[in-house]
C-alpha positions as CSV (number, residue, x, y, z in Angstrom):
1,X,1.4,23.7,7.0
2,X,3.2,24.2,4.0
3,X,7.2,25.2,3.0
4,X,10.3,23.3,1.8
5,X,12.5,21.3,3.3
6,X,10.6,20.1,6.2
7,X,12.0,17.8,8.4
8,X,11.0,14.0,7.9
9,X,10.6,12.0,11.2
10,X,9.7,8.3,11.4
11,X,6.8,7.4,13.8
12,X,5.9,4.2,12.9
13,X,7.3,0.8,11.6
14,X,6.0,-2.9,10.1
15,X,7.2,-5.9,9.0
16,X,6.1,-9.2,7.7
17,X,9.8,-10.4,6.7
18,X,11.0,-14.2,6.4
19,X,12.4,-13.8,10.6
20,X,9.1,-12.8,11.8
21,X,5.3,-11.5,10.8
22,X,6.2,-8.4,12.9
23,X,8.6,-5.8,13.5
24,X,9.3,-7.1,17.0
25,X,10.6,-10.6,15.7
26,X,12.0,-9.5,13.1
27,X,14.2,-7.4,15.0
28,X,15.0,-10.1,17.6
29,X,15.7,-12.3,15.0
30,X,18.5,-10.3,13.7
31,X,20.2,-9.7,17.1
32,X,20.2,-13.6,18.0
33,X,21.5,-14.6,14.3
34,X,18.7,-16.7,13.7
35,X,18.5,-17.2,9.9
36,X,14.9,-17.3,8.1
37,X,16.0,-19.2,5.0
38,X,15.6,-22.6,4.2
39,X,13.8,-25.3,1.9
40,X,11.0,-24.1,0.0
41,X,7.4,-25.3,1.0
42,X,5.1,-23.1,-0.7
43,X,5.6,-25.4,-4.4
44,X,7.5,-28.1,-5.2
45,X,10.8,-26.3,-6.2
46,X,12.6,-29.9,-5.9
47,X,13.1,-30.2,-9.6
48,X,15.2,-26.4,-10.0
49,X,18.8,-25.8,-9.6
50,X,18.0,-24.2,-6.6
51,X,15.1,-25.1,-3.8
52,X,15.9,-23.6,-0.8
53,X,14.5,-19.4,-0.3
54,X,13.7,-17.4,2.9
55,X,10.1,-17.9,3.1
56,X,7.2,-16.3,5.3
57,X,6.4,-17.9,7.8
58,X,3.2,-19.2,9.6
59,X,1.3,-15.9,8.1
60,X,-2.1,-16.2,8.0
61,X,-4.0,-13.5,5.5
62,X,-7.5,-14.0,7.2
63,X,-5.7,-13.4,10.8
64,X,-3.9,-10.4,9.4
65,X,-6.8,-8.9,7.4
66,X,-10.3,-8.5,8.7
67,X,-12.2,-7.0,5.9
68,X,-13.2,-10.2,3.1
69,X,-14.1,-7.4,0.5
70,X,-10.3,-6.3,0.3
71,X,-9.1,-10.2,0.4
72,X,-10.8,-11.3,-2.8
73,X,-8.4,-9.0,-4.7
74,X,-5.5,-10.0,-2.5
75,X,-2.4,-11.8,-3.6
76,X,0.7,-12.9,-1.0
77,X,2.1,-9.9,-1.5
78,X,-0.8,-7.8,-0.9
79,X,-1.6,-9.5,2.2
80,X,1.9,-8.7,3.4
81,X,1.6,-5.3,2.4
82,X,-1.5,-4.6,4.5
83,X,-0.3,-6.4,7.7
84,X,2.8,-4.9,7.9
85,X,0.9,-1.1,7.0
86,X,-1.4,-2.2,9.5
87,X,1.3,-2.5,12.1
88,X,3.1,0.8,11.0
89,X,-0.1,2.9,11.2
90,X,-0.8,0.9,15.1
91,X,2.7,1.9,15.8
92,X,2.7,5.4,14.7
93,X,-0.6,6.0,16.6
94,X,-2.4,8.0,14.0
95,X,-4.2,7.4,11.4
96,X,-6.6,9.2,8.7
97,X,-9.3,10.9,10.1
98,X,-12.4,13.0,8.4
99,X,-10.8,16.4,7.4
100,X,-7.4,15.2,6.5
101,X,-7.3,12.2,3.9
102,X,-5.9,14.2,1.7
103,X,-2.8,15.5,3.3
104,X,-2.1,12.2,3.5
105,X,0.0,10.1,0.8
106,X,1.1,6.9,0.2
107,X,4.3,5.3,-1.7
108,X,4.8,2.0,-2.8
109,X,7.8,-0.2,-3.9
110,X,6.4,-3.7,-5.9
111,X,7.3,-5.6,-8.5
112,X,6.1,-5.4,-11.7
113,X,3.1,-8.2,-11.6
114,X,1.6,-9.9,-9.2
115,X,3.0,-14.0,-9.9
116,X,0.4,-15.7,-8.6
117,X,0.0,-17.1,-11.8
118,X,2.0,-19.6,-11.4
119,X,1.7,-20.6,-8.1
120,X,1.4,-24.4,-6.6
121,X,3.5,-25.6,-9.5
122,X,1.0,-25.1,-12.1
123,X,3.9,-24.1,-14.7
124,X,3.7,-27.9,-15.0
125,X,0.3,-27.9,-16.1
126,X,0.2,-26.0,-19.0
127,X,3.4,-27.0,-21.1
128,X,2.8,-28.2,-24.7
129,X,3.6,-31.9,-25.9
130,X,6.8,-30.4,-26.6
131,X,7.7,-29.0,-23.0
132,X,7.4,-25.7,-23.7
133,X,5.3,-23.6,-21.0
134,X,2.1,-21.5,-22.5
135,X,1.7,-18.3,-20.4
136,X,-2.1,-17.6,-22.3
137,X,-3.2,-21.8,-22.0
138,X,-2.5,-20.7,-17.7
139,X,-4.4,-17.4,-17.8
140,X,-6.9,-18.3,-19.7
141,X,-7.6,-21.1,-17.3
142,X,-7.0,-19.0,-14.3
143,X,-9.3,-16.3,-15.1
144,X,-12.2,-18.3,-16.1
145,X,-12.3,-20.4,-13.2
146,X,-11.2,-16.9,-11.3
147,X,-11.9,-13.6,-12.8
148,X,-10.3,-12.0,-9.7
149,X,-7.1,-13.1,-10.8
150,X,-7.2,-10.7,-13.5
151,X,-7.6,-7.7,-10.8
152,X,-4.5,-9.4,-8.6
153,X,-1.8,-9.3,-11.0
154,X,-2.0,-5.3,-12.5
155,X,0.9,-3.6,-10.9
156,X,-1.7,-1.1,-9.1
157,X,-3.3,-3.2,-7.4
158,X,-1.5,-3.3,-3.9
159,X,-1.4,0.3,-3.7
160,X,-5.6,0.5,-4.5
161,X,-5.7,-1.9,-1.4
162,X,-3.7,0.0,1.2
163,X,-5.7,3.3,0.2
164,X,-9.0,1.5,0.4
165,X,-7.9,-0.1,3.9
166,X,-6.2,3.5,5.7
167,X,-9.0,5.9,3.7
168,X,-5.8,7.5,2.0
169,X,-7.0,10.8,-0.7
170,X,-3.6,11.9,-1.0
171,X,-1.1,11.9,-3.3
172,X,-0.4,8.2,-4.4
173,X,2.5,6.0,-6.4
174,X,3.6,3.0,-7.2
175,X,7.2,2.8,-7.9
176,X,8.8,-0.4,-9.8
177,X,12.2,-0.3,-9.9
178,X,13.1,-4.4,-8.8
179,X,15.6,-4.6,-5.9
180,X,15.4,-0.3,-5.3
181,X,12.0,-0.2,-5.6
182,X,11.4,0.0,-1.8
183,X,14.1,2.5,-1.3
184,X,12.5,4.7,-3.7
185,X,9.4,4.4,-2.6
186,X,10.6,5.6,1.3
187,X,12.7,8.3,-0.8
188,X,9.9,9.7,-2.6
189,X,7.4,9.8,0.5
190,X,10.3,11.8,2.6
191,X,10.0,14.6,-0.3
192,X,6.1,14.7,-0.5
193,X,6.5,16.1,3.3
194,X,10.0,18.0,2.6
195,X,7.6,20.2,-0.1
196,X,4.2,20.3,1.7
197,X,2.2,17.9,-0.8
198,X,1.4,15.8,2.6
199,X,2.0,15.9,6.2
200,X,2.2,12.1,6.7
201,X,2.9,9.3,4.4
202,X,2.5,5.8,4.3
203,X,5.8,5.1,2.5
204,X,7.1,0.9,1.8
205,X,7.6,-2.2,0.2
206,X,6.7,-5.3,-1.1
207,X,7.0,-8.6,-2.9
208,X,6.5,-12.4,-3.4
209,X,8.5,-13.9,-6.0
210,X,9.0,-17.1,-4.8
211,X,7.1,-19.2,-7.5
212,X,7.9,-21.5,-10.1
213,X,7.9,-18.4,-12.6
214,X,10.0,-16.6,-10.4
215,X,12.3,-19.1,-9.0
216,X,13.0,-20.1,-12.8
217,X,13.6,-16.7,-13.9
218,X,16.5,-15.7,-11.5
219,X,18.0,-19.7,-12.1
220,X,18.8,-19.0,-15.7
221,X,20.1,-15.9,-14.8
222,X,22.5,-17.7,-13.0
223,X,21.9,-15.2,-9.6
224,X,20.9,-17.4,-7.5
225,X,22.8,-19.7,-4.5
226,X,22.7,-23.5,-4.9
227,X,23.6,-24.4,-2.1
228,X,20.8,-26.3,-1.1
229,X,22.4,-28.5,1.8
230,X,23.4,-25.5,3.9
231,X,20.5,-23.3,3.3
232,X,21.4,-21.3,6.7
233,X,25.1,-20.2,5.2
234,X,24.1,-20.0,1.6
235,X,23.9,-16.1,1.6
236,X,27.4,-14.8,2.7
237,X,27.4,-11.0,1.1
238,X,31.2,-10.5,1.1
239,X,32.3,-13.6,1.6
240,X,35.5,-15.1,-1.2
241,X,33.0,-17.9,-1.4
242,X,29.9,-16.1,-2.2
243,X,27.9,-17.4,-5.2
244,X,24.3,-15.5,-5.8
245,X,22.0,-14.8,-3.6
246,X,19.0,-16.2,-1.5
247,X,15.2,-15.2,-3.3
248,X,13.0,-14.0,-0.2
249,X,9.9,-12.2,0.0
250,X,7.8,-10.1,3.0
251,X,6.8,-6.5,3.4
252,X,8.0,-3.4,5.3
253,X,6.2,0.2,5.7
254,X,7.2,3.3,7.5
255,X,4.9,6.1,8.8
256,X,6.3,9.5,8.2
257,X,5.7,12.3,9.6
258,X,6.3,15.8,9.1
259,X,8.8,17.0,12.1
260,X,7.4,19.6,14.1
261,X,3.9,18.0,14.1
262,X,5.5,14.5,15.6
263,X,6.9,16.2,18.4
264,X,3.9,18.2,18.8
265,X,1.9,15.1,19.6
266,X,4.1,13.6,21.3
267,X,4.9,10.6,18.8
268,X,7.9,7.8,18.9
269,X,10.6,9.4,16.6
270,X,12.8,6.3,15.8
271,X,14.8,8.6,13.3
272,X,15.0,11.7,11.0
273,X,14.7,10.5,7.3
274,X,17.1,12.9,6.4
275,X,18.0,12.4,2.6
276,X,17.8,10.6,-0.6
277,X,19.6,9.5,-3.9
278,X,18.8,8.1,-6.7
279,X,20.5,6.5,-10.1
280,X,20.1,4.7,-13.1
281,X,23.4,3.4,-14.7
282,X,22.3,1.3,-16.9
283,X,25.3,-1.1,-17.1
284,X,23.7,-5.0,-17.1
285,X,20.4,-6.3,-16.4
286,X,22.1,-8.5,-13.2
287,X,25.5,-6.0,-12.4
288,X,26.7,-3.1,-10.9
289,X,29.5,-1.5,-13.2
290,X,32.5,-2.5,-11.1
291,X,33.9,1.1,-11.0
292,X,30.2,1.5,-8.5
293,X,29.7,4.7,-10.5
294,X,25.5,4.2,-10.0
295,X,26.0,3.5,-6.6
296,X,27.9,6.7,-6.1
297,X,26.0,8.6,-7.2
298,X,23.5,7.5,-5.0
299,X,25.5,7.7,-1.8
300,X,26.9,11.6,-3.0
301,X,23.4,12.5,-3.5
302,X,22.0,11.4,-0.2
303,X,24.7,12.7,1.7
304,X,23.8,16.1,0.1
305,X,20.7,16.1,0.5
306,X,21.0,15.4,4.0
307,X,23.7,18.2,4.9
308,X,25.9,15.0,6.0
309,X,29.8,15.3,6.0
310,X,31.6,12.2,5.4
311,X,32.6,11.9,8.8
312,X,29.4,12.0,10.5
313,X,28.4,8.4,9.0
314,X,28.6,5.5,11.2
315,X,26.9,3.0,10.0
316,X,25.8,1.2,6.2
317,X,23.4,-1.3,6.0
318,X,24.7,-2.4,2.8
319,X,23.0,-3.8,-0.4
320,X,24.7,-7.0,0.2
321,X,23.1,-9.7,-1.9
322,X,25.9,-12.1,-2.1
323,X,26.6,-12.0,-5.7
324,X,30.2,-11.8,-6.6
325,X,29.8,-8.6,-8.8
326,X,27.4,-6.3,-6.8
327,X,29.2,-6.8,-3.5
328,X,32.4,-5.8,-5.2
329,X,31.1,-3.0,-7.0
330,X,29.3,-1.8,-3.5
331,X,32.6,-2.1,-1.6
332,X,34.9,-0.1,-4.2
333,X,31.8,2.9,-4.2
334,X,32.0,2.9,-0.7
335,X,35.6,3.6,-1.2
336,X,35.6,6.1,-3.3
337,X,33.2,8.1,-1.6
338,X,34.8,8.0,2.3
339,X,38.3,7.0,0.9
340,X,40.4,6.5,4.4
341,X,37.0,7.2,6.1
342,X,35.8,4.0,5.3
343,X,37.1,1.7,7.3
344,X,35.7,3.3,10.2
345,X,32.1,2.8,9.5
346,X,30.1,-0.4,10.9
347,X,29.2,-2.1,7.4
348,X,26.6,-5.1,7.8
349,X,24.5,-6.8,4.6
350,X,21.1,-8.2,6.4
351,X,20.1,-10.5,3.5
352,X,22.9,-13.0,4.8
353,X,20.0,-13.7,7.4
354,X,16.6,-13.1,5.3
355,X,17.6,-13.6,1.9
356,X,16.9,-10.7,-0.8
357,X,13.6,-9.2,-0.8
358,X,13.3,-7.6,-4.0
359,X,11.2,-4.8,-4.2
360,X,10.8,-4.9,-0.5
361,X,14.1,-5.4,0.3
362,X,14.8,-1.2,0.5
363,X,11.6,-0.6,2.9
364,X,12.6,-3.7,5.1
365,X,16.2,-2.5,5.5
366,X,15.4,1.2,5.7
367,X,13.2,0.0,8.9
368,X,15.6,-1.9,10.1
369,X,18.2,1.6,9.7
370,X,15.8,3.0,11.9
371,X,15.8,0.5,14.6
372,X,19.5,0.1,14.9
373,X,19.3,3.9,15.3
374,X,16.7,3.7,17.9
375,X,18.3,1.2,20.2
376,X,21.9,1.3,19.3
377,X,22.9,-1.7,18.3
378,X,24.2,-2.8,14.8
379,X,22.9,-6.1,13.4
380,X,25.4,-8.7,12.3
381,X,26.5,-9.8,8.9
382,X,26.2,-13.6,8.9
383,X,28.4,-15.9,7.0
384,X,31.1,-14.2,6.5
385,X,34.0,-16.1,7.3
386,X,36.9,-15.4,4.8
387,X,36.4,-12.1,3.9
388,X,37.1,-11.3,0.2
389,X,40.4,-9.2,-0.5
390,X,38.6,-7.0,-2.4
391,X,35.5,-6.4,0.2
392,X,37.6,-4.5,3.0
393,X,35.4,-3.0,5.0
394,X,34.2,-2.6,8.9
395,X,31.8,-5.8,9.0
396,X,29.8,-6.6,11.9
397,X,30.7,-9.9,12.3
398,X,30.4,-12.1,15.8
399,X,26.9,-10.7,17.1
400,X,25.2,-7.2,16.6
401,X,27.6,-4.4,17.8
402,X,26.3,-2.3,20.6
403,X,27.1,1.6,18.8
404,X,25.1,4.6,19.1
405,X,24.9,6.0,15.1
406,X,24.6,9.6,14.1
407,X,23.7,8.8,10.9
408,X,23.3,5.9,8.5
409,X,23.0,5.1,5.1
410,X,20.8,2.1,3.5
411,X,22.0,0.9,-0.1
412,X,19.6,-0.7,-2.7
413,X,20.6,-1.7,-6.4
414,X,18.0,-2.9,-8.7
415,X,18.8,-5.3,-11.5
416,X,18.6,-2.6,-14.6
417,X,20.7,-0.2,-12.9
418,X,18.2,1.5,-10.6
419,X,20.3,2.3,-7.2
420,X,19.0,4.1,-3.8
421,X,20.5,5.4,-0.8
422,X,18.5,6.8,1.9
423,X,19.9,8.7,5.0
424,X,18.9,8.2,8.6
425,X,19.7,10.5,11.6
426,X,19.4,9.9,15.0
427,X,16.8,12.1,16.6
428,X,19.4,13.8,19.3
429,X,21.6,14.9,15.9
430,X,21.2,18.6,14.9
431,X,20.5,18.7,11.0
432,X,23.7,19.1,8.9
């Protein structure tokens, strides 16, 4: 079946995610306020400004992946990836079969190199007698004592592994846009189906930056929190005390499905993917312009593309990361968009629970957009206890709000300027 403009449904969901190593306890998470951040075990992170991130968990790759061929080339990230695709293709209930490999697709959102480089604190290892780290002393090293290491850092590489594990022949990407990168990656898989290039797509996110390289990186940036004695409050998105935001890392993937043939079979529709945006503003490395003019953009374009009036919006789970800036800038683009509207949509950032995903972050939340459609309630925005004058919006503060949405909206900004918004609607709504 070909055409344009089909509709989008979502059948499946996974994620591995700092609250849980499924979608289940993730989700549960969420609704009880349970935060996943804390001090960082994975290296010693006791010498850096900052030493507290919201980890994974208790995963364990060799549990999650059966098949040793595919874990050789397999980084943290990539064994994220594939447990929580694994769980979105279980959840969907369909899944490749001889004949139609290639009318599937697969999109992914990752950073831009695998980091596992530099894991176990090995950074220390390989400075000079002046202090100064040597990036080719530690590859050099790596890959002659592992050549694989050389296949588990090219930016490809955690897309070759999800085809290779679902038998995927269709049309395949890789997008790499930092925090919007798993945004754009669900964005991009909704229009493969919209046009006919696929009827099902395996469309998410993922990332792992929490190693001495990475940890190091966003420090002298000055992004991140360092409030290392209250780990569990140190992301508050919107809160006057807010002061950078909380490094995470996990996976989340969506199956989608072209409409008619969901319904057809019978398949779980958790929600209509109904539109997408995207923008590059171009305005700092770290920061939204404050005017939000990427970020609306975005919105206006997702809205359109989803036939969705202003009013029909209920709910934004917002980019939220807990920098002064970006919150700022979100708030006064939501503004301008619904003007007195505003203030009547449910607005909740869930990084103040599991930290900032990165690349993942998009997928994760976009999954999350489709759960709080599914069983109508809104998940909370943690921390926020004096609300910043200039971040007036409807939070969801006090415990998840029960609230059936219509439609929703999921905000990502990438450092660089790359922004995303992605529309959900709930399955009962006619299309715009």
């Amino acid at each position: 079946m070909t055409g344009v403009h089909r509709r989008v449904a979502i059948t499946g969901l996974g994620l591995v995610t700092p609250l849980g190593n499924d979608a289940a306890t993730t989700w549960n998470a969420l609704l009880a306020g349970r935060s996943g951040i804390g001090e960082i075990s994975i290296f010693d992170a006791s010498g850096f400004p900052a030493h507290i991130a919201a980890e994974v968990k208790g995963f364990n790759p060799h549990l999650a992946i059966d098949d040793r061929k595919l874990l050789k080339f397999t980084n943290r990230s990539h064994a994220f990836a594939l447990a929580a695709a694994e769980e979105a293709m279980r959840d969907a209930g369909i899944w490749p079969a001889r004949g139609s490999e290639t009318r599937w697709g697969c999109v992914v959102g990752s950073s831009m190199m695998g980091m596992e480089f530099a894991e176990l604190g090995e950074v220390h290892r390989h400075c000079g007698p002046d202090g100064e780290f040597h990036v080719e002393r530690l590859l050099t090293d790596r890959i002659t004592a592992d050549p694989m290491v050389f296949c588990r850092i090219q930016p490809c590489t955690g897309l070759a592994l999800l085809l290779r594990r679902f038998g995927i022949r269709g049309y395949a990407n890789s997008v790499h846009t930092a925090c919007a990168s798993g945004g754009q990656a669900v964005g991009s898989g909704m229009k493969l189906i919209r046009r006919g290039t696929a009827d099902w797509v395996l469309a998410g996110g993922f990332d792992s930056m929490i190693t001495p390289i990475g940890l190091a990186g966003f420090c002298l940036l000055g992004a991140l929190s360092l409030d290392n004695e209250t780990p569990e409050r140190a992301s508050r998105p919107f809160d006057a005390t807010r002061n950078g935001f909380v490094l995470g890392e996990g996976a989340g993937f969506l199956v989608l499905e072209e409409w008619e043939a969901a319904r057809r079979r019978g398949a779980r529709i958790y929600a209509e993917l109904a539109g997408e945006g995207n923008s590059l503003s171009s305005y700092r490395i770290t920061d939204s312009h404050p005017s939000g003019d990427g970020p609306i953009q975005a919105m206006h374009q997702a809205l359109a593309n989803a036939g969705a009036p202003l009013d029909a919006v209920d709910y934004i789970n917002a980019h939220g990361t807990s920098t002064p800036m970006n919150d700022r800038s979100e708030c006064t683009a939501i503004r301008a968009i619904f003007g007195p509207q505003a203030c009547k949509i449910a607005v909740s950032s869930t990084k103040s629970l599991m930290g900032h995903l990165i690349a993942a972050a998009g997928a994760v939340e976009a999954a999350i957009c489709a759960l709080a459609i599914r069983h109508g309630i809104l998940p909370i925005n943690a921390n926020l206890r004096e609300p910043d004058p200039e971040c007036d919006l409807d939070f969801v503060l006090g415990g998840p709000r029960v609230m059936r949405t219509g439609v929703a909206l999921s905000n990502s900004f990438g450092f660089g300027g790359s922004n995303s918004c992605l529309t959900f609607r709930n399955p009962e709504e006619a299309p715009g």
